[in-house]
N, C-alpha and C positions, 0 to 999 in steps of 0.2 A: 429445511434445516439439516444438519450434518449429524449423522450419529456419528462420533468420535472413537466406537468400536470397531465400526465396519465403513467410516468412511462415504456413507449412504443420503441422500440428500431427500430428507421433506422437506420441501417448499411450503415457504410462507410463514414461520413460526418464526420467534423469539428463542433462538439454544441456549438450552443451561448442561455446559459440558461437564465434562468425570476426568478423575486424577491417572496418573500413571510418570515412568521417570521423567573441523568444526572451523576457519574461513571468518570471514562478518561475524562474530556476536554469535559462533553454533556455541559454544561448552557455555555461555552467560544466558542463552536466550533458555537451555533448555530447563535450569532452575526458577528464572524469572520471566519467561517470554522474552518476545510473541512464541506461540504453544502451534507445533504440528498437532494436528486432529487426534492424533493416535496415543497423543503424551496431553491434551490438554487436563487442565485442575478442576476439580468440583470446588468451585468457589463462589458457585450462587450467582456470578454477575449475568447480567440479562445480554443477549449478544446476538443482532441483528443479523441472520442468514443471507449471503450475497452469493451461494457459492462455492465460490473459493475461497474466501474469505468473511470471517464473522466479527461483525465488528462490536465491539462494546462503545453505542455511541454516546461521545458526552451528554450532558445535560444542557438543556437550551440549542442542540443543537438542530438543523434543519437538514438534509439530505438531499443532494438535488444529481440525477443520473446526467454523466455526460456522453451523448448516443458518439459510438466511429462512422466518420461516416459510408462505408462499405456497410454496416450494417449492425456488426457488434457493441455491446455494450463496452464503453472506455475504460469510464471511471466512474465513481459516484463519491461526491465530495459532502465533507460535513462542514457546514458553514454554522459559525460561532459569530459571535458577536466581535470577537477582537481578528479574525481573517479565516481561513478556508484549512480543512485538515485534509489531506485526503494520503489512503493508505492503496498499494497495488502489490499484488504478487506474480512470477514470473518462474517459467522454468527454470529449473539450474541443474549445472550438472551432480553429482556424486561428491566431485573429491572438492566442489566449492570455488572459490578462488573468483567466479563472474565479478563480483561487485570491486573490485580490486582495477578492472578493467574498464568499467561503465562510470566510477569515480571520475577517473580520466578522459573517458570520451563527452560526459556529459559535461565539466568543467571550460574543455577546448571551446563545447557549439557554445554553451552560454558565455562564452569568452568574446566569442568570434559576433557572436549577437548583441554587445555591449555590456554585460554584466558585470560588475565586480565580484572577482570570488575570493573567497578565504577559506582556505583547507580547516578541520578541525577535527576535536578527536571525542570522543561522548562514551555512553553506557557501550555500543556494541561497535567501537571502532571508527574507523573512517568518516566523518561528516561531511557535507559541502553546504558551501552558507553564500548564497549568491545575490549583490543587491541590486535593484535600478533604480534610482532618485530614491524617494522613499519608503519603497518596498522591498520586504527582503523575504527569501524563500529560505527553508534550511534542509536539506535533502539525506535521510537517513536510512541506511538499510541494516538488513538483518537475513544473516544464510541460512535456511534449514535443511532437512534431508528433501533433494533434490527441488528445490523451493530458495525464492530470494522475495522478502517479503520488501517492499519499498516504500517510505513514508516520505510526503511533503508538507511542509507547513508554509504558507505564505500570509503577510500583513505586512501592515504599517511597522515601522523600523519601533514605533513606541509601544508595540505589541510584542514585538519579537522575543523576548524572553518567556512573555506569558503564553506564547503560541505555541513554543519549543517543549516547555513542561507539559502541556496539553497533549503535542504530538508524543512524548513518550509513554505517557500515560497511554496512550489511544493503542501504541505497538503493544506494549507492555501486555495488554489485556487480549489481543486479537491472536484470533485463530486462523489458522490456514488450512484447508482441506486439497491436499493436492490427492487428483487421482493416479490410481495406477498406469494410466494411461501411456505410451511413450509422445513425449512433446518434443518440439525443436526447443534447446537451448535458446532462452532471451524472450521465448513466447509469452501473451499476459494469461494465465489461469484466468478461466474464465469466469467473468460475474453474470447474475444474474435478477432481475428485481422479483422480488416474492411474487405469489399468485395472491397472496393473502397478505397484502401487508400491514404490521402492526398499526393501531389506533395512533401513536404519537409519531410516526413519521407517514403517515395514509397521503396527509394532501400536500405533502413537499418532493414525496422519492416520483412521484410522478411524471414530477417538472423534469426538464430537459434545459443545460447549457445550449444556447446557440451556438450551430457548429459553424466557425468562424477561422480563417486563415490565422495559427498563430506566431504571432510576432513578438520580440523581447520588447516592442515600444508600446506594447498594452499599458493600459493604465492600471489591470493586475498586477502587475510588475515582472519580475523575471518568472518565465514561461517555462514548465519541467515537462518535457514531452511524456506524454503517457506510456506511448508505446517505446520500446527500445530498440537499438537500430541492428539490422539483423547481418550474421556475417554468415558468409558461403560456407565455410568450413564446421559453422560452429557445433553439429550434430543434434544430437535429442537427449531430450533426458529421460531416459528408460523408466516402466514402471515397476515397484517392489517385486521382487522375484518370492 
């Protein structure tokens, strides 16, 4: 679990974090979320340790880790009854501005992969909303200090409203623990599964997606790469001085 003073990780608990006091959604995020570690709110909610990210998971919901296959953990998705939430964070640099760029590259591939996309504009800016037959995914981010938290929602087209309010709810509430470390630009923060994990997700975070070639003709529907594609130039994102 992350102490949000220092940034420090025990493993395996449930964090209940503490209060304190801009690109994508930084001047909206930092009143309402998603919360850097060092600013989040003492607000009681129960919040699943991964990390680098702490998730406040819904209710009813199942947890299932998706392995990379080099070796790294992916992603870990929270599977609801109406389709799949799942939230990532990534290096960013200082002055912001990534998600402004990754809108666009990732619009192009699922373009070029069949998808329908539709630009749109939400709580923290930019959205992208991508369908195939009748599944639709809606791709939202959020920039923090040197941090770009990314949220996807995917379901049935007769979900999607109810998926979308889900997934903000799900940002809204999440923490991010970036280290001081220096990262490349676009890198994922890394997650990790508890040593000890809590009693209502014990026999679901253990399962593992099949790691399987993905393609937009899944029968999940439009496919949002986990990882983000990396550029020669793009540098590091330096840790707090």
């Amino acid at each position: 679990m992350t102490d949000p003073a220092r940034g420090k990780h025990r493993k395996g608990r449930i964090s209940q974090v503490s209060p304190s006091a801009d690109p994508a959604g930084r001047q909206h995020h930092q009143q309402r979320g998603p919360w850097d570690s060092e600013d989040a709110p003492r607000d009681g909610r129960l919040r699943l340790d991964l990390g680098s990210v702490q998730l406040p998971v819904p209710p009813n919901a199942k947890l299932v880790c998706e392995p990379d296959p080099t070796g790294p953990l992916r992603a870990v998705h929270a599977m609801v009854p109406e389709g799949r939430l799942t939230v990532s964070a990534f290096a960013a640099p200082r002055t912001g501005g990534l998600w402004t760029e990754l809108i666009e590259e990732l619009a192009s591939q699922l373009q070029a992969e069949g998808a329908t996309i539709r630009r749109d504009r939400g709580e923290w800016g930019k959205e992208l909303v991508a369908r195939n037959g009748e599944v639709v995914a809606r791709v939202v981010a959020v920039e923090g200090p040197r941090w770009l938290l990314r949220g996807v929602a995917t379901g049935p087209a007769e979900h999607a409203l109810t998926l979308h309010g889900m997934l903000r709810e799900l940002i809204r509430g999440t923490v991010v623990a970036r280290s001081e470390d220096p990262l490349p630009v676009r890198s994922l923060l890394p997650l990790e599964v508890p040593e000890d994990v809590p009693e209502p997700f014990r026999e679901t975070l253990f399962q593992s997606l099949p790691t399987r070639p993905r393609q937009i003709t899944s029968p999940d529907g439009p496919v949002i790469p986990m990882m983000l594609p990396n550029q020669g130039e793009s540098g590091t994102s330096p840790g707090r001085s």
